[in-house]
Kinemage of the C-alpha trace (Angstrom):
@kinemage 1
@onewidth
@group {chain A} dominant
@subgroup {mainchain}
@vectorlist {calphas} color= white
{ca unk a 1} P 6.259 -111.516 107.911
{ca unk a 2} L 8.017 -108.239 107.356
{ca unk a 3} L 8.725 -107.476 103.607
{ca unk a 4} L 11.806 -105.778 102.907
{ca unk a 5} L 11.684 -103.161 100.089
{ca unk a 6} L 14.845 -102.461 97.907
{ca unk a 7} L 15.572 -98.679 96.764
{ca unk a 8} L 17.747 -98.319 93.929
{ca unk a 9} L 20.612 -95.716 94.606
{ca unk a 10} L 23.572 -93.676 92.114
{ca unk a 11} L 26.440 -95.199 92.002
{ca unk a 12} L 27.540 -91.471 92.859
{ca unk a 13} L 25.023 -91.330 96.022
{ca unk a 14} L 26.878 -89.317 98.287
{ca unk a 15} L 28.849 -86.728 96.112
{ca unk a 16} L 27.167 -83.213 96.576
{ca unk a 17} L 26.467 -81.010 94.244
{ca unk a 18} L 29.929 -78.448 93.882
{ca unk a 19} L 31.015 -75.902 92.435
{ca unk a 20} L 28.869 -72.699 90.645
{ca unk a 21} L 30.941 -72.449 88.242
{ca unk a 22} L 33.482 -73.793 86.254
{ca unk a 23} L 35.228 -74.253 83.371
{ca unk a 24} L 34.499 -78.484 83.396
{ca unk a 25} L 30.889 -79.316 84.413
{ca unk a 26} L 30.252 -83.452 85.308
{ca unk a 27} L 26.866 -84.591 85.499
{ca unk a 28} L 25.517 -88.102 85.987
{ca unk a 29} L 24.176 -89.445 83.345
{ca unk a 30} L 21.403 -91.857 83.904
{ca unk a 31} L 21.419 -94.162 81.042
{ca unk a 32} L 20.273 -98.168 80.256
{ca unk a 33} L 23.283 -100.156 79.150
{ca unk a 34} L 23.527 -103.161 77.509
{ca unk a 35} L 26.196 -105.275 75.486
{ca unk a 36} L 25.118 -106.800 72.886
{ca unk a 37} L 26.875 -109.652 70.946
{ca unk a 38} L 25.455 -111.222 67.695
{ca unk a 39} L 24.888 -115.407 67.386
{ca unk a 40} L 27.456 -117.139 64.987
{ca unk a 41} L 25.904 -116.903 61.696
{ca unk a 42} L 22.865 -114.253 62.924
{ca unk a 43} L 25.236 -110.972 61.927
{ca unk a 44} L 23.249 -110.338 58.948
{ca unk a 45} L 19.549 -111.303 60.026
{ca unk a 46} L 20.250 -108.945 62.958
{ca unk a 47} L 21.285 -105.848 61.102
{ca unk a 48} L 18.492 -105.844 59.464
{ca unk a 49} L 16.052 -105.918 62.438
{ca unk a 50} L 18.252 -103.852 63.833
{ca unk a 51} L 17.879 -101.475 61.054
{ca unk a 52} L 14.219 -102.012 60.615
{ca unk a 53} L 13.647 -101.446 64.121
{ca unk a 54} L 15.601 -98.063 64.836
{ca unk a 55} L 16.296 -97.034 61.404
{ca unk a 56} L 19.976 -96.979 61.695
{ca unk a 57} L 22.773 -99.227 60.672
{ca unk a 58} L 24.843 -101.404 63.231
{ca unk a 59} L 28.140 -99.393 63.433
{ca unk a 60} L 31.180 -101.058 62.390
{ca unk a 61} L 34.063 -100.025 64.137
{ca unk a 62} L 34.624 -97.743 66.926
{ca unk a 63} L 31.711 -95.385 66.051
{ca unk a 64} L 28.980 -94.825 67.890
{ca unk a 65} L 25.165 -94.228 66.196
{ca unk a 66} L 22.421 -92.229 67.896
{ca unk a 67} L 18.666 -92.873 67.219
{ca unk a 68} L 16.555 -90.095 69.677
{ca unk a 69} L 17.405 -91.089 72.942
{ca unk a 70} L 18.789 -94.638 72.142
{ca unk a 71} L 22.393 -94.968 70.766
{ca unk a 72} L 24.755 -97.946 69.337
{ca unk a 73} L 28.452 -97.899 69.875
{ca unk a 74} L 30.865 -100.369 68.386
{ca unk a 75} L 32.569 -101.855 70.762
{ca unk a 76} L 34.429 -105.055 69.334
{ca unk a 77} L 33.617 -107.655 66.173
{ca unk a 78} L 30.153 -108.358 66.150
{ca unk a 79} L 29.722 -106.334 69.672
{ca unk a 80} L 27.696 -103.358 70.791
{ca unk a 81} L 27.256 -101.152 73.525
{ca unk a 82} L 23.628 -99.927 73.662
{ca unk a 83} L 22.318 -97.118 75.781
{ca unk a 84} L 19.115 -95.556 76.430
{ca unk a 85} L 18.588 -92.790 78.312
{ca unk a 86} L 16.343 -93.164 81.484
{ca unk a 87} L 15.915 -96.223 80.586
{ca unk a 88} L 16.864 -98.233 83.398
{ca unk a 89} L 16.643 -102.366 83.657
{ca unk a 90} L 13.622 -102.651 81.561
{ca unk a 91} L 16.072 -101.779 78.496
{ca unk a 92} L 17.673 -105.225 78.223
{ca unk a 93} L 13.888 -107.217 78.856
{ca unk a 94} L 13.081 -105.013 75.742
{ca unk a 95} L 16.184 -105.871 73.566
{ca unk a 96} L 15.919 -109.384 74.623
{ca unk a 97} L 12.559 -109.475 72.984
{ca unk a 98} L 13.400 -107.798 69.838
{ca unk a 99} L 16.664 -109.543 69.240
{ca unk a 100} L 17.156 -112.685 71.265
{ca unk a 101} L 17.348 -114.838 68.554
{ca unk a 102} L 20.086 -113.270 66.797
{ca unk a 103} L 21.961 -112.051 69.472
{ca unk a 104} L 23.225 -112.374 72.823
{ca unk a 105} L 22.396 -109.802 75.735
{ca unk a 106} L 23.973 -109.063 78.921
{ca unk a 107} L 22.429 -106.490 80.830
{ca unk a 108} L 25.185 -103.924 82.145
{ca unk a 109} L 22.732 -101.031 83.612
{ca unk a 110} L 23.348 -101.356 87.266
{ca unk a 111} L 27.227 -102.707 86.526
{ca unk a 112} L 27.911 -99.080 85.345
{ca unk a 113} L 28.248 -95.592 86.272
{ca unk a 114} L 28.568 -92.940 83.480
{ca unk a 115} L 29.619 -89.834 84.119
{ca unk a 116} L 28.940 -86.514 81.091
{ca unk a 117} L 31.728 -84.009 81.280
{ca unk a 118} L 31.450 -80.210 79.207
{ca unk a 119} L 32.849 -77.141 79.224
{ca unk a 120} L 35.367 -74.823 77.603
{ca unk a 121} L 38.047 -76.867 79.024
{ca unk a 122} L 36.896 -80.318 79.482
{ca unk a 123} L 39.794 -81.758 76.256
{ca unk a 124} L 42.468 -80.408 79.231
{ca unk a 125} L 40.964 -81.907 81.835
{ca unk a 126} L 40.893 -85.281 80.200
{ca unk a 127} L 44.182 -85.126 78.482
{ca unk a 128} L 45.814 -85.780 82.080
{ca unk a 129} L 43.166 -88.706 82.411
{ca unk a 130} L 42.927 -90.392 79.217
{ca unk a 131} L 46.498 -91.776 77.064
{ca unk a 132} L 44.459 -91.062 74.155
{ca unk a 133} L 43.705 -87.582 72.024
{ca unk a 134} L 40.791 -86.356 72.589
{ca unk a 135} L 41.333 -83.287 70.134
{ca unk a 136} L 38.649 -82.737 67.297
{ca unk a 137} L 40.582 -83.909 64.809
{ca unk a 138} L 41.704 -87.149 66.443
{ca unk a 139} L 38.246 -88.127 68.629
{ca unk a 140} L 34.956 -86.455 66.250
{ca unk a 141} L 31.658 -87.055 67.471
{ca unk a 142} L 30.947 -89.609 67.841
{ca unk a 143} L 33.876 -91.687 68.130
{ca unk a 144} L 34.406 -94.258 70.830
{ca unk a 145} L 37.204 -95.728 72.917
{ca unk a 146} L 37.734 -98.298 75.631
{ca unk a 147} L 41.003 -96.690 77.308
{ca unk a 148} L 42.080 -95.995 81.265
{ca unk a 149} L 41.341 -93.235 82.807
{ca unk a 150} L 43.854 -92.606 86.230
{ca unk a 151} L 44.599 -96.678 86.030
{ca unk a 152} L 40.858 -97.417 86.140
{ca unk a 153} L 39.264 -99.079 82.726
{ca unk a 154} L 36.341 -96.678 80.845
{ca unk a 155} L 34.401 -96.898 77.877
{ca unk a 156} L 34.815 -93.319 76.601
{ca unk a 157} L 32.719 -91.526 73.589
{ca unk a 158} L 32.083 -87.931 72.336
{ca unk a 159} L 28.714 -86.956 72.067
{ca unk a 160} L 27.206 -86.269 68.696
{ca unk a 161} L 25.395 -82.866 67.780
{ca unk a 162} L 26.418 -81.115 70.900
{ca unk a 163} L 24.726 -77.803 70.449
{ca unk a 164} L 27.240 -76.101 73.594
{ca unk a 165} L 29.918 -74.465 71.943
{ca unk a 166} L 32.251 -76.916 73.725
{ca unk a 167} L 32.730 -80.760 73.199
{ca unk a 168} L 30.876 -82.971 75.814
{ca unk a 169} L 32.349 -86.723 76.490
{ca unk a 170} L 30.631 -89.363 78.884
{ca unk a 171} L 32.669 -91.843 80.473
{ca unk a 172} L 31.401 -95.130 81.319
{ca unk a 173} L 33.076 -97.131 84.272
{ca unk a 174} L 32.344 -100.276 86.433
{ca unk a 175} L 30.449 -98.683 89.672
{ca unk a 176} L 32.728 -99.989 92.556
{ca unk a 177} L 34.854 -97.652 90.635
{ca unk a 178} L 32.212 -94.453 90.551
{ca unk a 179} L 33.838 -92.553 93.069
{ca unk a 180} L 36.952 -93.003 92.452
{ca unk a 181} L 36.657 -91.914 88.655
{ca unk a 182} L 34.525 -88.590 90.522
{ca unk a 183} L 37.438 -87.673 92.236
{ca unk a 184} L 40.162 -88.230 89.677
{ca unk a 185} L 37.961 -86.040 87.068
{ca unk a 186} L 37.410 -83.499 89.783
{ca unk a 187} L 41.532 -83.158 90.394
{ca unk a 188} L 42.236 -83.028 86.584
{ca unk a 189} L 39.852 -80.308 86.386
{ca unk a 190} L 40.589 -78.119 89.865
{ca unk a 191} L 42.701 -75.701 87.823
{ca unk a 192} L 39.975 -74.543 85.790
{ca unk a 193} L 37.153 -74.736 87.856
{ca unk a 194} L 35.237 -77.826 88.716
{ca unk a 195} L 31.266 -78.241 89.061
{ca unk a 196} L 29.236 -81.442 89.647
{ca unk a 197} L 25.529 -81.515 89.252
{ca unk a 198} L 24.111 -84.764 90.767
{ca unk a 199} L 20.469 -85.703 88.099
{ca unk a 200} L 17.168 -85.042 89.411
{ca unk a 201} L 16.246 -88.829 90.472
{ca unk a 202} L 13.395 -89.608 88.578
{ca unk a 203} L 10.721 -91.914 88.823
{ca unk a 204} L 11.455 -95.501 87.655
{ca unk a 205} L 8.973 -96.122 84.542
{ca unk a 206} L 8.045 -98.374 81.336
{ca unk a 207} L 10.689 -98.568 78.635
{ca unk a 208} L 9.105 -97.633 74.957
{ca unk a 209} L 9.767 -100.612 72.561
């Protein structure tokens, strides 16, 4: 019997690198994402294991909480939308343990495709994406939104503690929408000069608790 072995791909497989330099740099971000939704009656029990855990509050509201490479964005009442970075599907088998029993957990890792944007121009690039301003003193970091972004729906937040000189966002989008989202960000930006740097594709591995 012949086994058949399944190789996980980007949802932006196919987009070559371009560009050398620009003044809007997109680069795939390869992140675990999960939504998180607490049980009726369970808010309180899980803010505190929540807090116990990672040593940061639950945000309330559209605001988004970092933790090292883990982060907690408010997304809706009693909803979250966690990320870890490299973390891949292991990160909802690991929530699920800490938190099942306070909260529901949908696993969203390989639903999504996010997408970091940077450079001295990248507020331009996205004001002709996004009907929302994303000027400092309207969208701080980290600050979250679930907008459109050229008639496609995103989950959009500005990174905190950014040490480049200019912002950096990441978009989040549904992956049968990947390219599509590449191509509109790469037209907003063509004025100023566009580069995309596809991630080094790691090595799938263990997800710290």
């Amino acid at each position: 019997m012949t086994s058949t072995q399944v190789q996980a791909l980007s949802a932006f497989a196919g987009v070559p690198p371009e560009g050398a330099a620009g003044a809007v740099i997109a680069s795939e971000c390869e992140l675990g994402i999960v939504r998180l939704m607490a049980r009726n009656g369970q808010l309180e029990s899980l803010e505190r294991l929540f807090h116990k855990r990672y040593g940061i509050a639950l945000p309330k509201g559209p605001r988004r909480a970092r933790w090292h490479e883990f982060a907690a964005a408010g997304i809706g009442p009693e909803s979250w939308m966690m990320t870890r970075e490299g973390a891949g599907d292991a990160f909802a088998a690991s929530l699920s343990s800490a938190f099942g029993g306070h909260a529901s957990i949908v696993d969203l890792t390989d639903a999504c495709a996010t997408l970091r944007l940077e450079g001295p121009r990248v507020r331009e690039s996205l004001a002709r994406l996004v009907p929302i301003d994303v000027h400092e003193r309207s969208f701080a970091p980290g600050d979250i939104a679930q907008t459109v972004a050229a008639h496609m729906s995103v989950t959009l937040w500005r990174v905190e503690n950014a040490e480049q000189d200019s912002p950096v966002f990441e978009l989040c989008v549904g992956r049968s929408f990947a390219h599509s989202l590449y191509r509109a960000i790469r037209d907003s930006a063509a004025e100023f000069g566009f580069v995309f740097r596809p991630p080094p594709r790691a090595a799938p591995g263990a997800v710290a608790p």
